[in-house]
N, C-alpha and C positions, 0 to 999 in steps of 0.2 A: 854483563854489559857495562863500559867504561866508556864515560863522558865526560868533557869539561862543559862547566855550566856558569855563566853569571848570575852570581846574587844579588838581587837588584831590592833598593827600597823602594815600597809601596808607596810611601810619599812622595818622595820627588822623581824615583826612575833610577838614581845613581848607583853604578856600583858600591856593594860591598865588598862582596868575595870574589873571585873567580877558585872554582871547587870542583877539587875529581870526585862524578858520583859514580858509584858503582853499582846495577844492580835497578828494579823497578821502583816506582812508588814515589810516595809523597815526600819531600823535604822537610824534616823536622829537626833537625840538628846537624850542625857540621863539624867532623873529629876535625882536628886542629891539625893533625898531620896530613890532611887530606885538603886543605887552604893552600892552594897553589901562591895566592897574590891578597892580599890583606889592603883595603884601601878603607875598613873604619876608623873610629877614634872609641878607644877602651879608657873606660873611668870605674878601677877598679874592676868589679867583676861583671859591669856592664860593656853591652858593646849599642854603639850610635853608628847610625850613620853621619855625612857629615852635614847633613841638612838638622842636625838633633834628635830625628827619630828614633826612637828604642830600638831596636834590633833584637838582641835577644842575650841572655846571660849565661855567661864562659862558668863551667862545671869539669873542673877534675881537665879531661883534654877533651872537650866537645864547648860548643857554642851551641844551647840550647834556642831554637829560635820564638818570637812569639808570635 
């Protein structure tokens, strides 16, 4: 099963991602090749949203989220 999903922050609601999931279950990371549209701000190996919020940390080609 193939979806596109917004990835939205908990703090304020805003996009992060929009992301093809594939498949059931919980969202815990997102391969980097599967990032349709990228609307954070990366500092280093971190990724924010753009309200400041932590999002979660870029590993190898995945965005580990927290």
């Amino acid at each position: 099963m193939r979806k596109t999903i917004d990835v939205k922050c908990n703090g304020c609601g805003k996009k992060i991602f929009r992301y093809l999931k594939i498949g059931r279950g919980e969202l815990r990371h997102c391969w980097n090749k599967r990032i349709l549209r990228d609307y954070s701000i990366r500092d280093g190996k971190k990724v924010y949203c753009v309200c400041g919020n932590l999002i979660g940390v870029e590993e190898r080609n995945q965005v580990i989220l927290k």
